[in-house]
Phi, psi and omega in degrees: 000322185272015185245349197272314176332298205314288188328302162301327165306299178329305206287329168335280193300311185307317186279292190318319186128353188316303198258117175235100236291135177333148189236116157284021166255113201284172189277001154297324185248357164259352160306313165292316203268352144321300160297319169290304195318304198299336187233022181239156174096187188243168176098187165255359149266146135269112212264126174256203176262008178268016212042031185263143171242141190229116161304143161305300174298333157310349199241321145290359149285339177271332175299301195303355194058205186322095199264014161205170201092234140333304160294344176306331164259332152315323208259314194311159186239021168323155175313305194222162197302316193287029164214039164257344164320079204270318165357275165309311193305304179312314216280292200317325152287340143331287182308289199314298165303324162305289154000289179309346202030042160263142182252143205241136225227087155278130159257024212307163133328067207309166164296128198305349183271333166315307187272312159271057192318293211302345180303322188272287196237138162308351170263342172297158161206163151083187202244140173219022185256055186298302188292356160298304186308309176317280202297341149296344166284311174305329175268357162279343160305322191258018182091008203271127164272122177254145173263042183310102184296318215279335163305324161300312172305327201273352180282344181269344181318129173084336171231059168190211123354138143315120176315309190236185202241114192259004171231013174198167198281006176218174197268209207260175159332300192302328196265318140341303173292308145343303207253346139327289191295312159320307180312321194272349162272000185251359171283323202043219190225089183293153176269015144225029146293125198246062190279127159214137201298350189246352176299345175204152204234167189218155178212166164247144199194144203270112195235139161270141174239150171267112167262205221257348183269005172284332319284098200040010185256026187207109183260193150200184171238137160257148142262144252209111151281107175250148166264110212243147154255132186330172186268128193095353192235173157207171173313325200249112144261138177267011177254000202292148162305333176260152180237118196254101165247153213150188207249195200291355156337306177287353182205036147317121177063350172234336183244027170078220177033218184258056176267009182053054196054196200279164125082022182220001195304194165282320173320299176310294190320314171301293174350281174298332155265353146295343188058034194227146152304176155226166203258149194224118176255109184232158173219157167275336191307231183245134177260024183252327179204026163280281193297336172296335183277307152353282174318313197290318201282324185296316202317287202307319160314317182228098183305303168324351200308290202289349189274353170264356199240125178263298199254130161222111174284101177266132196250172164147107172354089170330317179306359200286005180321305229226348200244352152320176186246338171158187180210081199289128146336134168214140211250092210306289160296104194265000000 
């Protein structure tokens, strides 16, 4: 009886993400094959034969190991050493928003080589990003809420959709909806969210993309929750309590052009699960002291801006630790 218990548990935790299959790789040695991958060959990409592309810079970020404190001006490719450190810049911002009485969301964006290990060598399995894991417990230590996506992705890897876009540098729709759902469980249900369940409708939808590592000569289909708002309304408000700020993460799939169209972004997804529009500070850029200065020019337009705002999610491509131009103080509040 107590081994038929076991078994089901086991197939429980295995059906949840729980459980995750041995890797004949230590995460030391997929750090290293990350690393030669990053400098061999030409371009800015890595091409595997399953047709999946891997930035060169994702992949030199996972290589370098440990990117703060002390190793922080070694690995980083910041302007200058004292902004090579994402460490201080988050905590600090972290206060500032509190101070403020915003409660500040870290999302990074896990790596798509992270999550789709096997994809860069075949022997990966399982979660191998042990210095992500590290410097996110350190910044919870220091008070900071972290949203780590990647054990969920990786627990969904394979029984749904594709996570990431496998010809271009960000991730899918599906991982996007996901990751929508994580937020509004690490938001709950504050009273002065003002949610309403009708504010917004959803369809599934087959959507092709060029993606950006191709250089136009290549597609796929994804699949896509798109979101739709009554007629007169929209997803996105600059009056919303939340605020989604970050790099081309955000606005992927909600602003069109060549983002790969509307209504499926991480922004929407919050939209429906929160039942609230949301207010979006986005860049294409780097989304570690770009998008904050972004944050900065509204502070400085609307002194009031932040006295409306509760939640503020920064979102942004884990590699931006190390593969950013820096990472500065910045001083939100004046």
């Amino acid at each position: 009886m107590l081994m038929f218990k076991n078994i089901i548990l086991f197939a429980g935790l295995a059906a949840l993400g729980a459980v995750q299959p041995v890797s004949a790789l230590t995460a030391a040695a997929f750090q290293e094959t990350c690393a030669k991958q990053a400098t061999s060959g030409e371009g800015q990409s890595q091409t595997t034969d399953k047709g999946w592309f891997f930035l060169k810079a994702e992949l030199r970020h996972i290589g370098v190991g440990p990117f703060w404190g002390e190793a922080a001006a070694k690995v980083s490719k910041a302007s200058s050493p004292d902004k090579a450190d994402p460490l201080p810049a988050i905590v600090d911002f972290n206060d500032q928003l509190k101070a403020a009485g915003v409660e500040l969301i870290l999302v990074p964006v896990p790596c798509k080589a992270v999550v789709y290990a096997d994809m860069v060598d075949p022997a990966a399995a399982g979660r191998l990003d042990d210095t992500h894991r590290a410097f996110y417990a350190l910044l919870r230590e220091k008070g900071v809420k972290v949203v780590d996506l990647t054990d969920l992705f990786l627990g969904k890897k394979g029984q749904g959709p594709l996570l990431y876009c496998k010809t271009d540098t960000h991730w899918s729709p599906y991982a996007c909806e996901l990751a929508a759902k994580a937020i509004k469980q690490q938001i709950g249900s504050p009273e002065w969210l003002k949610s309403d369940s009708s504010a917004f409708s959803s369809r599934q939808e087959a959507r092709v993309i060029v993606g950006d590592q191709t250089e136009g000569k290549g597609s796929e289909e994804l699949m896509a929750r798109v979101v739709s708002a009554p007629s007169g309304k929209t997803t996105v408000d600059k009056s919303s309590p939340v605020v989604l700020l970050g790099d081309s993460h955000t606005l992927v799939f909600n602003i069109g052009e060549d983002l790969h169209g509307t209504g499926a972004g991480v922004a929407d997804q919050l939209a429906l699960e929160l039942g609230i529009p949301i207010d979006v500070i986005g860049v294409r850029g780097s989304g570690a002291t770009p998008a904050r200065i972004n944050l900065l020019r509204r502070v400085k337009s609307d002194p009031g801006y932040l006295s409306g705002k509760k939640v503020l999610i920064w979102c942004f491509a884990a590699r931006e630790f190390t593969e950013s131009s820096g990472w500065s103080v910045l001083k939100i509040r004046q």
